[in-house]
N, C-alpha and C positions, 0 to 999 in steps of 0.2 A: 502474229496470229494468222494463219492458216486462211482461206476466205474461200468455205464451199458454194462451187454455182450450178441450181438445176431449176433452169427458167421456168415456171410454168407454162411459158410459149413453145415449148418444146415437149415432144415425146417424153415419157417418163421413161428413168434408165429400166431396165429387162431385169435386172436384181440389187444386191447394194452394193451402189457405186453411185458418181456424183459425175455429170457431165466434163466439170473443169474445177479446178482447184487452183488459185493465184497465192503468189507467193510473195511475202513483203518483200523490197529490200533491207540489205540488212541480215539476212538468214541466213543460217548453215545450211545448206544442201548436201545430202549424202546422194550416191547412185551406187546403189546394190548390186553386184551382179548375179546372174542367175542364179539360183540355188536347187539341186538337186535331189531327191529325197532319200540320202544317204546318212550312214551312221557318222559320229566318230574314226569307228572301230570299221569303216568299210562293209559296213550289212545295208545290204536294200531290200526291203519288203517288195513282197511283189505287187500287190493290190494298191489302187491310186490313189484313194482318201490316206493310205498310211504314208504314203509315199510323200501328200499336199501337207501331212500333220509334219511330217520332217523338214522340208521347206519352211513352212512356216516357223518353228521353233529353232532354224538356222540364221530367219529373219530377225526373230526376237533378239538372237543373240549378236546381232550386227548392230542392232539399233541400240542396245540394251551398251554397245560398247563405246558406240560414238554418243550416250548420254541422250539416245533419243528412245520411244515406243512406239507403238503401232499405231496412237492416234496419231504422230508428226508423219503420220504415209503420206505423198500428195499423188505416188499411182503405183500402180499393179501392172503388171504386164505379165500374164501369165501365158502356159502352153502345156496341152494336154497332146498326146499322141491318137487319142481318141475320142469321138465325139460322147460314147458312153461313159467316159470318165468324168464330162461336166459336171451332173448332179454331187457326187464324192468332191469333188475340188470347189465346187459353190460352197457345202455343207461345210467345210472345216474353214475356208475363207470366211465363213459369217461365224467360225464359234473364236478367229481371234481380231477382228474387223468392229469396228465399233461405229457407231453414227456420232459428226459426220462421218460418210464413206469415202474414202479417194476417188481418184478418176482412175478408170480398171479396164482394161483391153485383155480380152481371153480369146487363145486362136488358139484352131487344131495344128496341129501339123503333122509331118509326114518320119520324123523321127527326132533322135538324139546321139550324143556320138556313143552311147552305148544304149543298146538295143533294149534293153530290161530298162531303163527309165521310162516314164510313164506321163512323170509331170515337174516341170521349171518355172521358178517365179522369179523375176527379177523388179525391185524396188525403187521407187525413187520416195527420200521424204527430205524434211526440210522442218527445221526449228530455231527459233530466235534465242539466243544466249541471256541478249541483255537482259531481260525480263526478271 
């Protein structure tokens, strides 16, 4: 079980997210990499909530294969290429993010190796089998 921490001696997190998430021993640990919000079939939307919705349901389906879901998240580490893309990239992180939240790090940055991406999440989560 999963063990979410957000002190009340501390700042409250800025949206939903959990300061720190410990992990038993014992646990499978997956580590996601990036995902980009691309098709299948090679189509990218141009707009960035559609972009975070495709991420997202790439994630589901990594988790979805290693036998895990989006509650075994234990972080996010996401990247938008603009600061206007937050709000669209929070919005769809909260419609597939459930409480507890993982621990979440969201940074702008300065690109991607293709110019038309917009937004990249990359995963880590973690679930006990024996159970």
């Amino acid at each position: 079980m999963l063990s979410h921490h957000t002190p009340e001696s501390m700042r409250a997190p800025f949206a939903l997210y959990s300061h720190g998430v410990v992990v038993p021993p014992g646990t499978h640990v997956l580590f996601g990499s990036g995902q980009l919000g691309i098709t299948q079939d090679d189509k990218i939307p141009e707009d960035a909530a559609a972009q975070a919705e495709l991420c997202f349901e790439s994630i589901g389906k990594l988790l979805r294969d290693a036998g895990m879901g989006f509650e075994d998240l234990v972080r996010i580490n996401a990247f938008v290429t603009d600061r206007s893309y937050l709000p669209a990239y929070m919005a769809v992180r909260d419609s597939f993010i459930e409480s507890p939240p993982p621990a979440s790090t969201l940074m702008i940055v300065s690109g991607f190796a293709r110019e038309i991406f917009k937004v990249e999440i990359e995963v880590v989560a973690a679930k006990n089998f024996s159970k």
